[in-house]
C-alpha positions as CSV (number, residue, x, y, z in Angstrom):
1,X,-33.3,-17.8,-30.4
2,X,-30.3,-20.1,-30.6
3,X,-28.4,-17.1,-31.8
4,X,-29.4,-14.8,-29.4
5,X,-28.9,-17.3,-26.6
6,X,-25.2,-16.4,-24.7
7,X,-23.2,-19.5,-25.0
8,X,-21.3,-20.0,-22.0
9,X,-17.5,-20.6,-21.9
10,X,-15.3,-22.9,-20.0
11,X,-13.8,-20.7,-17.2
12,X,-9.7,-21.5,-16.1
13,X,-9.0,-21.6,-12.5
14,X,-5.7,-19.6,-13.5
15,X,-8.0,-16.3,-14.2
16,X,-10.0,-16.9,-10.8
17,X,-6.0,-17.3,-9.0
18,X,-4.6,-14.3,-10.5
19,X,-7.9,-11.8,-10.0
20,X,-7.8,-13.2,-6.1
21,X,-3.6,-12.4,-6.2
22,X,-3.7,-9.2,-8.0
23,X,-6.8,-7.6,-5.8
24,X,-5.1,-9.0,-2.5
25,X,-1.9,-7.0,-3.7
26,X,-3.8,-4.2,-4.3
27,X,-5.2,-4.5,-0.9
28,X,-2.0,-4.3,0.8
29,X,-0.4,-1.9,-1.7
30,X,-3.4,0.4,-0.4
31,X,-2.9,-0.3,3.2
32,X,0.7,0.5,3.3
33,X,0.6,3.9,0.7
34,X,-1.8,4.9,3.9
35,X,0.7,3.7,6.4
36,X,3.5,5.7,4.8
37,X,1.3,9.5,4.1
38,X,0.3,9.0,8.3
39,X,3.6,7.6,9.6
40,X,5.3,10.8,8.1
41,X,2.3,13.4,8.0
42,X,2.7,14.2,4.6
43,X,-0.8,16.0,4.3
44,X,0.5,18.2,6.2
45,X,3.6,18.8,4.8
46,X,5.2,22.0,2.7
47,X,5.0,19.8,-0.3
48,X,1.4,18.5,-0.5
49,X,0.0,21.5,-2.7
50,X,3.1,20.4,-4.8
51,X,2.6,17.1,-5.0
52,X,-1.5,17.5,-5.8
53,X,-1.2,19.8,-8.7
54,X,1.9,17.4,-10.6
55,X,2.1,14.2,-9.5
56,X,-1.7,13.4,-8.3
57,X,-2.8,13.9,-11.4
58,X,-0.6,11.7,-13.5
59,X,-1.6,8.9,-11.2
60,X,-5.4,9.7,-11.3
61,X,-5.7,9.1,-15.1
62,X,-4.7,5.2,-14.4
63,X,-7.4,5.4,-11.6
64,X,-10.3,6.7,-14.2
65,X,-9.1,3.8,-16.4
66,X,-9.2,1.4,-13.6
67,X,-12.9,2.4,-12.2
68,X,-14.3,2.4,-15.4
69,X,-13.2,-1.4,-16.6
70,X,-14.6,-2.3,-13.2
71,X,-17.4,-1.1,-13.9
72,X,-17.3,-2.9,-17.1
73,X,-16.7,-6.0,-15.3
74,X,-19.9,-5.8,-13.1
75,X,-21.5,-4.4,-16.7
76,X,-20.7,-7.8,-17.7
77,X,-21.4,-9.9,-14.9
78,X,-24.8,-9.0,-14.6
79,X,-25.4,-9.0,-18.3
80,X,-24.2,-12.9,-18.4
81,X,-26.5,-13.3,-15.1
82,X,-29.4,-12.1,-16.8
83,X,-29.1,-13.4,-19.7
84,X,-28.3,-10.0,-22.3
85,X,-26.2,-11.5,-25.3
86,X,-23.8,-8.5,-25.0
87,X,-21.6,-10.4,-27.4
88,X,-23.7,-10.6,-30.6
89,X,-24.9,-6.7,-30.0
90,X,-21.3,-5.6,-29.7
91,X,-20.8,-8.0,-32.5
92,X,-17.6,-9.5,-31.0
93,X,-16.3,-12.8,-33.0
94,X,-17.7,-15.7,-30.9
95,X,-15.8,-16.9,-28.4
96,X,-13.5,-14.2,-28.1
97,X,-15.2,-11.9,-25.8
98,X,-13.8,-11.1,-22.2
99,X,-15.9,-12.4,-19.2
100,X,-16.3,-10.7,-15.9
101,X,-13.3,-12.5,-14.5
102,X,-11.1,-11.5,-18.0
103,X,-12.1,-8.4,-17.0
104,X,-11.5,-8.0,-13.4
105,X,-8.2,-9.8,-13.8
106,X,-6.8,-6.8,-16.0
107,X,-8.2,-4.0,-14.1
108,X,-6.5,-5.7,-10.9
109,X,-3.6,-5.9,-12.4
110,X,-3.1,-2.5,-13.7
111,X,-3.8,-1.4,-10.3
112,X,-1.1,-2.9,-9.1
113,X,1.0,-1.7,-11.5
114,X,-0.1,1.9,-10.7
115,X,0.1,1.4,-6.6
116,X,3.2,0.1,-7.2
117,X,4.5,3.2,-9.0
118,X,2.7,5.1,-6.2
119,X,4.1,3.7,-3.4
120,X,8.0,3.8,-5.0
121,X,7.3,7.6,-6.1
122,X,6.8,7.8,-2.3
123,X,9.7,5.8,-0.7
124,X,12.0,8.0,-3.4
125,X,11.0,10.9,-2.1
126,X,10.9,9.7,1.4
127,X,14.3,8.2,2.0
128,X,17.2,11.0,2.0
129,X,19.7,8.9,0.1
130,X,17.2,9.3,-3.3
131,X,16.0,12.8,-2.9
132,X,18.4,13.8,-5.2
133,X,17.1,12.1,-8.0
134,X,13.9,13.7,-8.1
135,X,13.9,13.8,-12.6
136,X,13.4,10.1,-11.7
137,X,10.7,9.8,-9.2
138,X,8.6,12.3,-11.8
139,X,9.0,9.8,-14.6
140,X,7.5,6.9,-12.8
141,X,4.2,7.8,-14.6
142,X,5.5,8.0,-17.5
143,X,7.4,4.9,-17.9
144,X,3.9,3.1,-16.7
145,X,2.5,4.8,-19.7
146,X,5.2,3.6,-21.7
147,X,5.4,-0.1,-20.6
148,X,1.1,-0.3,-21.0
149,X,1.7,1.0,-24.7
150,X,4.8,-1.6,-25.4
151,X,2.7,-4.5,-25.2
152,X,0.0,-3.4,-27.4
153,X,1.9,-4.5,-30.2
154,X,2.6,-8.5,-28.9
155,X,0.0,-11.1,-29.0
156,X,-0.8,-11.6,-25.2
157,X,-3.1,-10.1,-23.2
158,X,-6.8,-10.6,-25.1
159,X,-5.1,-9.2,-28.3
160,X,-7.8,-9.5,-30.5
161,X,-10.1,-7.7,-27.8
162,X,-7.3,-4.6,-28.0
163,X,-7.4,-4.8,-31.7
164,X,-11.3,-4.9,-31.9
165,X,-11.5,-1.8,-29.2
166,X,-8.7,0.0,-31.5
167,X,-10.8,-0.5,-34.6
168,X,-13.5,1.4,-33.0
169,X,-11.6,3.6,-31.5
170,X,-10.6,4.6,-35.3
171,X,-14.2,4.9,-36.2
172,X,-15.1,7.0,-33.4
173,X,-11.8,9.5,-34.9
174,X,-13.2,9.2,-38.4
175,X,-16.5,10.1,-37.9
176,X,-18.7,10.8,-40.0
177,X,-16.7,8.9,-42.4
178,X,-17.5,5.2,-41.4
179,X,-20.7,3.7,-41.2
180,X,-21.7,4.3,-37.5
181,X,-22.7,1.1,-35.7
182,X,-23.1,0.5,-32.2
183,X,-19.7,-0.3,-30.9
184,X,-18.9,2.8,-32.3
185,X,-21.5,5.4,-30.9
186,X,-21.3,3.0,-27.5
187,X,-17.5,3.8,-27.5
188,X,-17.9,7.5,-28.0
189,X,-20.5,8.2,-25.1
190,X,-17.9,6.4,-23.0
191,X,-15.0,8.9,-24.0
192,X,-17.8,11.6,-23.1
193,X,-17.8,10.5,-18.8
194,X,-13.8,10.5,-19.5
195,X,-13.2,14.0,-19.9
196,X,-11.2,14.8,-17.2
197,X,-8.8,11.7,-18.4
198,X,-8.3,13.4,-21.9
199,X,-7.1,16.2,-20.0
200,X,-5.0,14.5,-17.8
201,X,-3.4,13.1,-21.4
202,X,-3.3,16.7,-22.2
203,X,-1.6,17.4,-18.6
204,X,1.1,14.4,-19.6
205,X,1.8,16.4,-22.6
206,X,2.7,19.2,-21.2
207,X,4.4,18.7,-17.9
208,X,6.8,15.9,-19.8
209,X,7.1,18.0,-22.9
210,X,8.2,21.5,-21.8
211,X,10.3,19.9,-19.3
212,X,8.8,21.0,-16.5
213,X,9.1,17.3,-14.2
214,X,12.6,18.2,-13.4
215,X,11.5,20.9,-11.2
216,X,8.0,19.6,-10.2
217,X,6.2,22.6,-11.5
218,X,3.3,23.2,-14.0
219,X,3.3,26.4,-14.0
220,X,4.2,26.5,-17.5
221,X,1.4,24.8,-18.2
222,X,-1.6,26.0,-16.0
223,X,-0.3,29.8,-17.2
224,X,-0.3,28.9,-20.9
225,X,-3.1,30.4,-22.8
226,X,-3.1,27.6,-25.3
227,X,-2.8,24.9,-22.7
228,X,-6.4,26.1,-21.4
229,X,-8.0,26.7,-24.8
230,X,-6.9,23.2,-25.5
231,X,-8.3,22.3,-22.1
232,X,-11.8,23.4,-23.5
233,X,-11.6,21.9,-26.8
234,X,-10.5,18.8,-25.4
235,X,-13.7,18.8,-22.9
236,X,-15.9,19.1,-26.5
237,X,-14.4,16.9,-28.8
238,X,-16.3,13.6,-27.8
239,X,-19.6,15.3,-27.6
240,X,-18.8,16.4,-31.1
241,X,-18.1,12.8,-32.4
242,X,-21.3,11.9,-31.0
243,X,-22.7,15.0,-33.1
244,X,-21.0,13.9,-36.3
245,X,-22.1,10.3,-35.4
246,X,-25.6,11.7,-35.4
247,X,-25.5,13.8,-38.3
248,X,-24.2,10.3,-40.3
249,X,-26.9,8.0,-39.6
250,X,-29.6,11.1,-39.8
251,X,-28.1,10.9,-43.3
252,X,-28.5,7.6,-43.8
253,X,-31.7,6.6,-42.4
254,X,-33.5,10.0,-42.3
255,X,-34.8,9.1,-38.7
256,X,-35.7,12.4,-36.9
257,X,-34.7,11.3,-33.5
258,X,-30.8,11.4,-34.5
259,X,-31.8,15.0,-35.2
260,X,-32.6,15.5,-31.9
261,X,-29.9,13.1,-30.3
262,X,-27.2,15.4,-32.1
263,X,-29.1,18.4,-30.8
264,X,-28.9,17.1,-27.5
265,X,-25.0,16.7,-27.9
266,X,-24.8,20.1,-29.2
267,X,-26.6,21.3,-25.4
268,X,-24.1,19.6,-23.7
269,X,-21.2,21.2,-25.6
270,X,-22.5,24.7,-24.8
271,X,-22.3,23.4,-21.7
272,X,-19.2,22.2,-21.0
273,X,-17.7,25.1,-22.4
274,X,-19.4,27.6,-20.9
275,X,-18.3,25.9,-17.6
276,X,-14.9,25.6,-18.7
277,X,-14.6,29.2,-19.5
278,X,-16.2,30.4,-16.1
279,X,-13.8,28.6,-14.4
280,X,-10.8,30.1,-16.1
281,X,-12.8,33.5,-15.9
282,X,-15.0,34.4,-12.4
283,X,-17.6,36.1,-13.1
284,X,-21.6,36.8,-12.5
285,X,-22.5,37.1,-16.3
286,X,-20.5,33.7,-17.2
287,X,-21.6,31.9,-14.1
288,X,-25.3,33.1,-15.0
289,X,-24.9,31.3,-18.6
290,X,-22.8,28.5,-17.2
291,X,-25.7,27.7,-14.7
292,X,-28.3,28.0,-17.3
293,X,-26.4,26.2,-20.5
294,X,-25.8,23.3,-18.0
295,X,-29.1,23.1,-16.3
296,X,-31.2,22.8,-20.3
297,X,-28.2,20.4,-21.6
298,X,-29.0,18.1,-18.1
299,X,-32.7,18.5,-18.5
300,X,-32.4,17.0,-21.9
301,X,-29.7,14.5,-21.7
302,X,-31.2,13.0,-18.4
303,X,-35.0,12.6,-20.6
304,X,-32.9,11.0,-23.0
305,X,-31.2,8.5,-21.0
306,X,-34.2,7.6,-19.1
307,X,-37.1,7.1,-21.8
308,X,-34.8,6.8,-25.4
309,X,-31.7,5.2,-24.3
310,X,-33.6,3.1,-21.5
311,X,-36.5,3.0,-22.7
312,X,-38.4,3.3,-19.4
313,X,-41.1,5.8,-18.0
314,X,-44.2,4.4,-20.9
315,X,-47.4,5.5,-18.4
316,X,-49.4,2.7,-20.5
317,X,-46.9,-0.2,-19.8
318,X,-47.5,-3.6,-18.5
319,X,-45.0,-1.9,-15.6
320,X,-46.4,1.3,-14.8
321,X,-43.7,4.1,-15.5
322,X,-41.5,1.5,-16.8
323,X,-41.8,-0.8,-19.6
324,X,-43.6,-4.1,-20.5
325,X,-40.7,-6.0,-21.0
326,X,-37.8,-6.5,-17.9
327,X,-35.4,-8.2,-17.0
328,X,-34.6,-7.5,-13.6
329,X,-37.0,-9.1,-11.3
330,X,-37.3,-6.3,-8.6
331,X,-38.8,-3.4,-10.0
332,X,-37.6,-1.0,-7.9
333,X,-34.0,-1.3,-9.0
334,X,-35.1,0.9,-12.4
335,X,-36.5,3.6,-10.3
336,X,-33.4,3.9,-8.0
337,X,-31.4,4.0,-11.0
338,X,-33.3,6.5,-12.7
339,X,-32.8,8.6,-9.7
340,X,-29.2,8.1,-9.2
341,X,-28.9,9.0,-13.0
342,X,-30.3,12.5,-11.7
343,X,-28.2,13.0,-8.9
344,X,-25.3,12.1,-10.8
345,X,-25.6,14.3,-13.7
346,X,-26.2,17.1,-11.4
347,X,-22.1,16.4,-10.3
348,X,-21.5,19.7,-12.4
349,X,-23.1,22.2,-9.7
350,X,-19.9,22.1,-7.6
351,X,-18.4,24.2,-10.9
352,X,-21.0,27.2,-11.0
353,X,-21.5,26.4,-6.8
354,X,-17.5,27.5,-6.3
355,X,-17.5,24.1,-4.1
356,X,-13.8,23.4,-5.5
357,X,-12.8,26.3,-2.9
358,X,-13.3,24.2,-0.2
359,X,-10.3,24.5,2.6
360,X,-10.5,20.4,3.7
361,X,-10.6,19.5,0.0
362,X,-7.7,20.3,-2.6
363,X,-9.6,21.2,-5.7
364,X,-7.7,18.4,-8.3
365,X,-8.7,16.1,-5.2
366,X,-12.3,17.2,-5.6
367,X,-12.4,17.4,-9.6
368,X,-11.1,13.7,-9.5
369,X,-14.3,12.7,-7.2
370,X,-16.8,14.5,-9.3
371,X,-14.9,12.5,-12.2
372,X,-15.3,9.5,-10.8
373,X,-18.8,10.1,-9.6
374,X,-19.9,10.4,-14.2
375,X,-18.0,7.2,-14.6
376,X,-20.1,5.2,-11.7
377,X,-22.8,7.1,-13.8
378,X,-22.2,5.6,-17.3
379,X,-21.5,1.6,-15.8
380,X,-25.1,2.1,-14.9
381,X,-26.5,3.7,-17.7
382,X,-24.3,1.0,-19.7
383,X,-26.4,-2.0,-18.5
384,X,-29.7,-0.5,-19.3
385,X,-29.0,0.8,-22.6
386,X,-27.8,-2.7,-23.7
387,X,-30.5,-4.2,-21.6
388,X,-33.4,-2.1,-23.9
389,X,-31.2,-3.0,-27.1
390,X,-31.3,-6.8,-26.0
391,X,-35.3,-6.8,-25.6
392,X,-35.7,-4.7,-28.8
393,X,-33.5,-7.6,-30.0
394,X,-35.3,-10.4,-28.9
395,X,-38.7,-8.3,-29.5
396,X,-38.2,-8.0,-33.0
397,X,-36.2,-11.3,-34.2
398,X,-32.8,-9.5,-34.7
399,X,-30.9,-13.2,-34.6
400,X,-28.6,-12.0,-37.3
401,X,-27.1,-8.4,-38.5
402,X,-28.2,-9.3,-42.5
403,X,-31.4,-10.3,-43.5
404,X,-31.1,-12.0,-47.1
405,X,-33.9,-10.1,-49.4
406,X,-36.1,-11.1,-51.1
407,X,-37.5,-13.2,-48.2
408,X,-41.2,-14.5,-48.7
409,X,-43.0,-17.2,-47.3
410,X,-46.0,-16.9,-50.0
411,X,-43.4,-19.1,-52.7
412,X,-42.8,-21.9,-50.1
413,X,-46.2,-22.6,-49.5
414,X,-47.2,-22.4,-53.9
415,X,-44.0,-25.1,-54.1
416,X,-45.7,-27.3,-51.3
């Protein structure tokens, strides 16, 4: 119990200072990127389709990134609140792992990094004695991407976090070639609600390497062939880690519900390229098996989150439709988040429903919302999958990842 007991660390006022600076910042970075698209009505303007399908989503990768460590930050939060040792179950060397604040304090300041970028892409393109160096307002994005990677290399910035999320990172690559633990799988099904970031990689790639930011176009790129096969493959490669993932420990420990976890992986691949493909190609037959594909792979993965990942809806429980052990006090949190978790997952009816046709709503504008809308998604289902594991934890004596065998009380007791 020691073990499992979080052990808590000395916070440093510095942290608390720089999260307060860096959101306040943010604030006003906000507040005047506003002020500067009303005070010159550039919705309106001849440039806005322009503008959406090049530079809004270079920008919106670096927003996916941001949402998703703050929701790792209230992930956190509320895990230290409650008491689930998220340290020893990640298996993060003791004392090194990053608290809410750690947290907040580098999602805070990436965002103002990137409304920073924002607002000067703006102002370049705004003020008439810059307009003529338009090759340099499109590299803004790029040379944040470029700065981010440069100090992956130095020892500053909760380097041995970065080195730890790297290692699985390689796993997750490898697979089924390392022995799949739960960083590893945990990892993946993040990079599975970060889909439309890969593509927006895959979008970098292209619009920078065919040259195509020095005339703010990407119509090389959305009338490639191979850019939208790659488009689809990208959408199924971290489903099919989780599948290989799967298929490794089914290997190992013969346990029948990997089987059917990889199955489930293998729905949601069928999918997400079915729904890929009717998008690229309108038509009744494809939006027929789109519908379908995605309705059985939601079915599945939503039974799966709820009673095998969460562990909830047992009709025999101390907690009717719930479990016997909880941790949150009020009940009736589970429930609303089992419901969210439906509403949620059913984000992917605006593909087959044609809702990205909508005249008040550009359509990258719109696929950005539903994207953030599976990322909100996974922060919740991220605290009550580490919740179960904590209580299956604590439920059966897991203190330590090895157990020394043999181990037998029967030969203390003869020596006594």
């Amino acid at each position: 119990m020691n073990t499992l007991r979080p052990k808590s660390k000395r916070e440093k006022h510095r942290v608390t200072f720089f999260v307060g600076c860096f959101f306040g910042c943010s604030l006003a970075l906000i507040a005047a990127i506003i002020t500067s698209i009303h005070a010159r009505d550039l919705l309106k303007g001849e440039g806005q389709t322009k503008y959406m399908n090049t530079i809004f989503p270079l920008y919106t990768l670096f927003g996916f990134l941001v949402l998703h460590m703050l929701m790792y930050a209230g992930n956190v939060y509320f895990w230290t609140r409650y008491r689930v040792n998220y340290s020893f179950i990640f298996g993060f060397k003791q004392g090194t792992e990053l608290g809410f604040k750690q947290v907040l304090l580098l999602s805070f300041g990436l965002s103002l990094l990137i409304l920073a970028a924002v607002l000067a892409n703006l102002e370049m393109e705004m003020d008439p004695e810059t307009q003529s160096y338009k090759t340099l307002t499109e590299l803004l994005p790029l040379g944040l991407v470029v700065v981010l990677i440069a100090i992956c290399p130095f020892n500053i910035l909760y380097r041995t976090n970065r080195f730890f999320f790297l290692v699985c990172l390689w796993h997750c690559i490898c697979a089924p070639l390392y022995l799949v633990t739960l960083p590893d799988f945990f990892l993946a099904d993040q990079f599975t609600s970060q889909v439309q970031l890969l593509r927006n990689v895959e979008f970098y790639a292209c619009y920078y390497g065919w040259g195509d930011f020095k005339k703010r176009d990407a119509t090389t790129c959305n009338d490639s062939n191979v850019y939208k096969v790659l488009s689809i493959v990208i959408a199924a490669v971290p489903y099919w880690i989780r599948v290989l993932q799967c298929i490794r420990r089914f290997c190992e420990g013969r346990d029948s519900t990997q089987a059917m976890n990889g199955l489930k992986y293998l729905s949601t691949i069928a999918a997400v390229v079915s729904r890929a493909i009717y998008t690229q190609n309108r038509g009744t037959t494809l939006r027929v098996i789109a519908a379908s594909t995605s309705g059985v792979a939601t079915i599945f993965s939503t039974y799966w989150d709820i009673v095998m990942d969460w562990g909830l809806l047992c009709r025999n429980s101390e907690n009717p439709w719930l479990r016997d052990k909880l941790i949150l006090p009020n009940r009736s949190i589970y429930f609303i988040a089992m419901v969210l978790n439906v509403i949620l997952r059913l984000a992917w009816m605006q593909t087959v429903l044609d809702f990205h046709e909508t005249p008040f709503l550009h359509r990258n504008a719109l696929i950005a919302i539903v994207a953030s809308l599976e990322i909100i998604r996974r922060g919740i289902w991220n605290f009550f999958r580490l919740e179960n594991e904590h209580l299956n934890n604590v439920g059966k004596f897991r203190a330590v990842k090895t157990v020394p065998l043999p181990f037998s009380y029967e030969d203390e007791y003869k020596n006594l």
